[in-house]
Every structure is written in structure tokens, then in C-alpha cells.
C-alpha positions in Angstrom: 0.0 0.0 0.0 1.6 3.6 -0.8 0.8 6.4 1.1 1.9 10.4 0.1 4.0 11.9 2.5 4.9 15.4 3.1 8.6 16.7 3.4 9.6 20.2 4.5 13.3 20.8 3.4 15.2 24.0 2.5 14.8 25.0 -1.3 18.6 24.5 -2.4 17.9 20.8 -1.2 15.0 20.5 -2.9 16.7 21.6 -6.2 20.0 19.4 -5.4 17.3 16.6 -5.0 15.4 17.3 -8.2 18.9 17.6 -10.2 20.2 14.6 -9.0 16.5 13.1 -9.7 16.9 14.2 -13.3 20.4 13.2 -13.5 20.1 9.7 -12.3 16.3 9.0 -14.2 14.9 8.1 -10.7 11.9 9.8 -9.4 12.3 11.5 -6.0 9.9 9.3 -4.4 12.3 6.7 -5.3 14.6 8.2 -4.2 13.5 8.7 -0.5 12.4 5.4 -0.7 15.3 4.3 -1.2 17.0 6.2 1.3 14.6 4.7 4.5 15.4 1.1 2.9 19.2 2.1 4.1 18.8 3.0 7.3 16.2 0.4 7.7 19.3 -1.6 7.0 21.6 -0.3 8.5 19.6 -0.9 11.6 19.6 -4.7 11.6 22.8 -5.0 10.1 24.4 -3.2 13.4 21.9 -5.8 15.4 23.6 -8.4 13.3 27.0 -7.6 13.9 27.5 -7.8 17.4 29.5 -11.6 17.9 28.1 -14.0 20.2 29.3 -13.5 23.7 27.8 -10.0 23.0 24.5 -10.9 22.4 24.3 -13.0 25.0 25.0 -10.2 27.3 22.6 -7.6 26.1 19.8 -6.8 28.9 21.6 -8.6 31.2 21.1 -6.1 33.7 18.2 -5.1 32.4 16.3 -3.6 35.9 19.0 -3.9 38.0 20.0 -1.1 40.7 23.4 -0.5 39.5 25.6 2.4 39.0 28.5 3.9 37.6 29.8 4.3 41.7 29.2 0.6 41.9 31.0 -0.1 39.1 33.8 1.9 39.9 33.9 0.8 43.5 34.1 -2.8 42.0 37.3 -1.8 40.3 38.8 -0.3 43.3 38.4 -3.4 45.1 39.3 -5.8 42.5 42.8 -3.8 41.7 43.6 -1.9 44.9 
């Protein structure tokens, strides 16, 4: 299903946008389009690329009551 959308950009990027539109034979529409379907991308690629041990980590501590002082205060006893 398509659906118009409504963009408010400054005039010299509108005119870049409709040069580059006429340049490359691509519509603007397209264009955006195109444009979302990379940073939808992007997106999952970075969730993709953390490795393993990573991901198994994420939300660990997820509603936990832990600080930065905790943290550091861990540190200090660990190495002091």
C-alpha cells in the first residue's frame, strides 16, 4: 500500500534533490524510498554484527539497581 507523505526541506535541497532526480532517471519518491530502505538496513545490520558472547549479554542487567559508583567501587576493590 503507498501512502503520500509530506517533506519540509530548505529549497537548495529540494533543487539538489530534483537535479540529482533528473540526473540519475529516478523519481524523488524513489529516491526517499530508497534512502529509508538504508537506514532500515543499517539498523539490523548493526543488530547483526555484534558476535556472540555480545548478544548474550545484552539486557543482562536489564532492571537492576546498578551504577557507575558501583561499578567503579568494584574496580577499586578488585585492583587496589
Amino acid at each position: 500500500m503507498k501512502t503520500k507523505l509530506t517533506l519540509r526541506l530548505d529549497e537548495s535541497l529540494i533543487r539538489d534533490a530534483k537535479a540529482y532526480s533528473s540526473e540519475t532517471g529516478k523519481p524523488l519518491s524513489r529516491i526517499v524510498a530508497d534512502l529509508f530502505t538504508l537506514i532500515k538496513n543499517e539498523k539490523i545490520q548493526s543488530r547483526e554484527t555484534l558476535p556472540p558472547v555480545v548478544k548474550s549479554l545484552r539486557g543482562i542487567l536489564k532492571g537492576r539497581d546498578i551504577s557507575e559508583k558501583d561499578y567503579k567501587n568494584y574496580l577499586e576493590e578488585k585492583y587496589l
